[in-house]
KEFI-723917 format. One record per residue: residue in one letter; chain; residue number from 1; x, y, z negated of N, C-alpha, C in turn. Coordinates in steps of 0.2 Angstrom, whole numbers, plus 5000, padded with zeros to 4 digits. Example, Ala and Ser with C-alpha at 12.3 -4.5 7.8 and 13.67 -1.06 7.14 Angstrom:
A|A|1|5066|4972|4961|5062|4978|4961|5066|4984|4961
S|A|2|5064|4989|4965|5068|4995|4964|5064|5000|4961
REM end
This chain:
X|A|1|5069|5007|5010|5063|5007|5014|5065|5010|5021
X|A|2|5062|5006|5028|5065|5010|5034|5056|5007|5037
X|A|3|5055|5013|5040|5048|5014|5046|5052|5007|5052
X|A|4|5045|5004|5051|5045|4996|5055|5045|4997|5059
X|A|5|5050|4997|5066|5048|4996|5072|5042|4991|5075
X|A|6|5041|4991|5082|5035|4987|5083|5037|4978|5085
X|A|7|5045|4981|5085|5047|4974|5087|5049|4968|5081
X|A|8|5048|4973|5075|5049|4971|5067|5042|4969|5066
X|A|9|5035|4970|5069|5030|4970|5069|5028|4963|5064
X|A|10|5030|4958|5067|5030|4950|5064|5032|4949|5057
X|A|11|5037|4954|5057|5038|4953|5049|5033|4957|5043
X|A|12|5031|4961|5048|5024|4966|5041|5019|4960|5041
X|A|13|5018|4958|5047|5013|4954|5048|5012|4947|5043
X|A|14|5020|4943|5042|5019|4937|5037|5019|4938|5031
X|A|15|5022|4946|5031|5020|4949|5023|5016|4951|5022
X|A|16|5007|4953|5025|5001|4950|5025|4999|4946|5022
X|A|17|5002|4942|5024|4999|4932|5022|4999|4934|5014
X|A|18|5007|4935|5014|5006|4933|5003|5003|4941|5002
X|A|19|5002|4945|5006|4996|4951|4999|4990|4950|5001
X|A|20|4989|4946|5006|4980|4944|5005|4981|4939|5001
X|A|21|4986|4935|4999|4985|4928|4997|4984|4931|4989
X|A|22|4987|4935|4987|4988|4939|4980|4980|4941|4978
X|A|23|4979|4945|4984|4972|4948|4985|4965|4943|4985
X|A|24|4966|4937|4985|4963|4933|4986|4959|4931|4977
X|A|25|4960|4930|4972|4960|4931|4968|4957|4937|4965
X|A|26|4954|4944|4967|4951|4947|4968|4944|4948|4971
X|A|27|4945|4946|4978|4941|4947|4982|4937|4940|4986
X|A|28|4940|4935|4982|4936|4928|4984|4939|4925|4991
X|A|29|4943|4928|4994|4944|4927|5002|4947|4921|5003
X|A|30|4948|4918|5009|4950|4910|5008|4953|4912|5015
X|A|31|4960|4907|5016|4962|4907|5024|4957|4904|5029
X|A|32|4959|4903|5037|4954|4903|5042|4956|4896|5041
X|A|33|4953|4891|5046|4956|4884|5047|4963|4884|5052
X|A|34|4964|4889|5051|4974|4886|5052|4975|4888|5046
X|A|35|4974|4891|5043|4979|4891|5034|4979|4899|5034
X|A|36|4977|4904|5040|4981|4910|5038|4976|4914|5037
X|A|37|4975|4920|5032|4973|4925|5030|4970|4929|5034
X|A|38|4976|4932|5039|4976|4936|5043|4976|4942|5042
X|A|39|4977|4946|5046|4977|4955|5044|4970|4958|5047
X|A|40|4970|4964|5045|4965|4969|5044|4966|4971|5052
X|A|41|4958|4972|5055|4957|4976|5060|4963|4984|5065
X|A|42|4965|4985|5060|4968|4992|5059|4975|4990|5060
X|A|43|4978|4984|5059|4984|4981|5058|4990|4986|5066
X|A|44|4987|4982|5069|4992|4983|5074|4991|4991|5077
X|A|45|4985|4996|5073|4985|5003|5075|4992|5006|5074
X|A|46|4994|5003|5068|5001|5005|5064|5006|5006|5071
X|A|47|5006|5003|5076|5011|5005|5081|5009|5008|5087
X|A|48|5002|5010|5087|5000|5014|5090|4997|5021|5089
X|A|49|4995|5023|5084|4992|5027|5081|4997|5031|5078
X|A|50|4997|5041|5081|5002|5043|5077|5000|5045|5070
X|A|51|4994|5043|5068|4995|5045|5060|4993|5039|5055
X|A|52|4997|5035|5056|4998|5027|5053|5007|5026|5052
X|A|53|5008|5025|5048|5015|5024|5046|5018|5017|5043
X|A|54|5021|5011|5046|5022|5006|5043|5030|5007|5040
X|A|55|5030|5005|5034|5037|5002|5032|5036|4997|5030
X|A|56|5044|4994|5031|5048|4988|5026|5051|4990|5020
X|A|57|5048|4986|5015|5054|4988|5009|5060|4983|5008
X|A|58|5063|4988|5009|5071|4984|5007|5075|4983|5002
X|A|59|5074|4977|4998|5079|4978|4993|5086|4973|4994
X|A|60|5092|4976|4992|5098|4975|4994|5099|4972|5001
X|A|61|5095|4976|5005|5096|4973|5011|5090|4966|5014
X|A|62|5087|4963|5009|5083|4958|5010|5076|4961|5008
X|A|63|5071|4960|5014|5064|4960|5014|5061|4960|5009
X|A|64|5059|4963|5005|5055|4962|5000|5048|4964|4997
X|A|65|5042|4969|5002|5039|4973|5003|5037|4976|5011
X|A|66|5029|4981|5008|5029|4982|5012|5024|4988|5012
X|A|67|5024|4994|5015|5019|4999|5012|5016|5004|5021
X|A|68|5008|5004|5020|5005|5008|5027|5005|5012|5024
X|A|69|5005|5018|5026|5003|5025|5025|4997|5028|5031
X|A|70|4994|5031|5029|4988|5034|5033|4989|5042|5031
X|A|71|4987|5044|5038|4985|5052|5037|4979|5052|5039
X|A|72|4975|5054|5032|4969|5056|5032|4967|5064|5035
X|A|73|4970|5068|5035|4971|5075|5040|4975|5078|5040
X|A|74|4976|5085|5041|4983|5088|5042|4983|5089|5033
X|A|75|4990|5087|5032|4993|5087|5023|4991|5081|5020
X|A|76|4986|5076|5021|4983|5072|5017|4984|5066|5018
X|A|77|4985|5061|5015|4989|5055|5015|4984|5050|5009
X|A|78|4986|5041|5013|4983|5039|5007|4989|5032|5010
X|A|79|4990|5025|5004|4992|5020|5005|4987|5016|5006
X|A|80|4987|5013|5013|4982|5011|5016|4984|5002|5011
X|A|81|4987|5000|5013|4992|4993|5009|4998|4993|5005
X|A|82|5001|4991|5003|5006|4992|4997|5008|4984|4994
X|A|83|5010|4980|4995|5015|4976|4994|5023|4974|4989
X|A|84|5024|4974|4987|5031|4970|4983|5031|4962|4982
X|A|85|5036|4960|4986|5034|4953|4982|5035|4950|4976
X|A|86|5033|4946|4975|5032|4946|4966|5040|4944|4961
X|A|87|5045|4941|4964|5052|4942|4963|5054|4949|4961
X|A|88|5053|4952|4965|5055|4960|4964|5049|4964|4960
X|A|89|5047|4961|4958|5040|4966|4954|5044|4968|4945
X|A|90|5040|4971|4943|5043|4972|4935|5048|4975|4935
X|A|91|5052|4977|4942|5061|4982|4944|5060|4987|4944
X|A|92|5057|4992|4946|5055|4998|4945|5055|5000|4956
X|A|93|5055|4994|4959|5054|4994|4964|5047|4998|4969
X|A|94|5044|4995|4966|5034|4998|4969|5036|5005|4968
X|A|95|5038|5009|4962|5039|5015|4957|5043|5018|4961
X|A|96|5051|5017|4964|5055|5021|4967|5052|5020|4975
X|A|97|5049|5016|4977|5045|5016|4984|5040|5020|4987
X|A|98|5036|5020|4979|5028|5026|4981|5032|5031|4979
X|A|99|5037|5035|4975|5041|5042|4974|5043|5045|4982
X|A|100|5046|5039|4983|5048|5040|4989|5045|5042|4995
X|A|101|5041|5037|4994|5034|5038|5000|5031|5045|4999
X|A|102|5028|5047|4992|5026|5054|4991|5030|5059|4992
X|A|103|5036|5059|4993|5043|5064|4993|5041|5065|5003
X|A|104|5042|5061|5008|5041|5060|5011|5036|5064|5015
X|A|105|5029|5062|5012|5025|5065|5016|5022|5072|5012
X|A|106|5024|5076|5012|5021|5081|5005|5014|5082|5007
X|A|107|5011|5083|5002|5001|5087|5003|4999|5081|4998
X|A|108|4991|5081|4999|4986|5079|4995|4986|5070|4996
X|A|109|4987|5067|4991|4986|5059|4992|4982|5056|4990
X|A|110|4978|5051|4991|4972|5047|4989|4973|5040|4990
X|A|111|4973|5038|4982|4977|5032|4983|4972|5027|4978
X|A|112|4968|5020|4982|4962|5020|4982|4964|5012|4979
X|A|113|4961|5010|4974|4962|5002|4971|4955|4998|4971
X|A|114|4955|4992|4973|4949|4988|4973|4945|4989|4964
X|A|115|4939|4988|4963|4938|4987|4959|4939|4981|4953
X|A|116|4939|4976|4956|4942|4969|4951|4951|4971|4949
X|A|117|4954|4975|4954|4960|4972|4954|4963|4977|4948
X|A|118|4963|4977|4942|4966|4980|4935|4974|4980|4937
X|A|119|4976|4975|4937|4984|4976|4938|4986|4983|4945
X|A|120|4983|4984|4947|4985|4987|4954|4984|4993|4952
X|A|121|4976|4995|4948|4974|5002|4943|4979|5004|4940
X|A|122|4983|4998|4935|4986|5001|4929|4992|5003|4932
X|A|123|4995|5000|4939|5003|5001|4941|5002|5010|4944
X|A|124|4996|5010|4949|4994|5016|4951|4994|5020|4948
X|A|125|4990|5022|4942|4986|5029|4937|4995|5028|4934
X|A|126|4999|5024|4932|5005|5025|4929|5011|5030|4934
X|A|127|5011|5027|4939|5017|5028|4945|5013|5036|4945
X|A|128|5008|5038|4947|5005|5043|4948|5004|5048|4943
X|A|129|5003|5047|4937|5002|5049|4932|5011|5052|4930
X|A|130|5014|5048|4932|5022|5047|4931|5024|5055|4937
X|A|131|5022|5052|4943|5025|5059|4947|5023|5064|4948
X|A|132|5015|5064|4944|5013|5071|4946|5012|5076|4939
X|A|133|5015|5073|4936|5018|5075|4928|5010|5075|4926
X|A|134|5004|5071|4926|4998|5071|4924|4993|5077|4928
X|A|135|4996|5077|4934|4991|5082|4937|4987|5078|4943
X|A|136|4982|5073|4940|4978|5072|4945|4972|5071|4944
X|A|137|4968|5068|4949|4961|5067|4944|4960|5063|4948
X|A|138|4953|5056|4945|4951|5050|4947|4946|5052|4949
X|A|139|4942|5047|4953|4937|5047|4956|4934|5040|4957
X|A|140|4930|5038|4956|4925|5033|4960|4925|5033|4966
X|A|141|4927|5029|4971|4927|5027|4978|4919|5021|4980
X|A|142|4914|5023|4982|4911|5018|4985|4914|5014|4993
X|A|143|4918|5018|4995|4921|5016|5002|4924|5009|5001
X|A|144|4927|5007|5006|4934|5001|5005|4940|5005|5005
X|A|145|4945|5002|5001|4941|4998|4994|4938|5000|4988
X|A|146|4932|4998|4987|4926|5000|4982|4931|4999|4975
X|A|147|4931|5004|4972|4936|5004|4963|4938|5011|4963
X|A|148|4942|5012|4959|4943|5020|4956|4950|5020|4963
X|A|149|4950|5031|4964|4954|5034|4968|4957|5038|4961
X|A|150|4966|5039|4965|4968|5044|4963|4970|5048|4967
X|A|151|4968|5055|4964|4969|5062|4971|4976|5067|4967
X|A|152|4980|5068|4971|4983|5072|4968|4990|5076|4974
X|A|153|4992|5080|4970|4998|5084|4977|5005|5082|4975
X|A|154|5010|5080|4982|5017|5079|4981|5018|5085|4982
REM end
């Protein structure tokens, strides 16, 4: 995993396409009349904003992923996006990414799943439930995205 420069930009951005397209399946969304999903408002803060963090994940060297991290205030953090593409999923990939990611920024995280999206709850409450040795607690999020939060400290 290496922090995206701005000139790498393009590449967080076509890996966009396939997790809204994933995402799509969930949330009903359908591409624009050019074919494309497109990013989130907040996309391009990621290289302006100093409390937005974009990585690439890198497996052997090949693109494979992709994770925003947000500071929510001083110590507090949440994964605003999170990405693997589906080739590398089931590796312990997502699992060594978010560890690391946690390792990385220490303090409080709030890591937040849409409500339909069950695959995404059960990776999270595991991964999480995995590195805070069971020390977190859930919560109900009305915000975006609406579905259950995990809170806990690296």
């Amino acid at each position: 995993m290496q922090i995206t420069p701005e000139a790498k930009k393009h590449v967080l951005r076509n890996l966009v396409e396939l997790y809204r397209h994933d995402l799509s399946i969930f949330d009903d969304a359908m591409p624009d009349d050019s074919g494309r999903f497109g990013t989130d408002p907040y996309f391009d803060c990621y290289w302006t904003d100093t409390d937005r963090h974009p990585f690439t994940v890198l497996i052997n060297g090949k693109v494979a992923g992709f994770a925003l991290v947000r500071e929510l205030g001083p110590d507090c953090y949440s994964i605003a996006e999170f990405f693997i593409v589906r080739s590398c999923r089931k590796r312990g990939a997502g699992r060594a990414v978010a560890h690391q990611l946690f390792r990385m920024f220490p303090g409080e995280w709030h890591i937040a799943q849409q409500e339909l999206n069950l695959p995404a709850q059960h990776f999270w409450r595991r991964i999480i439930d995995e590195f805070s040795q069971g020390d977190y607690e859930e919560q109900w999020s009305n915000k975006q995205p609406r579905g259950p939060k995990q809170i806990f400290r690296s």
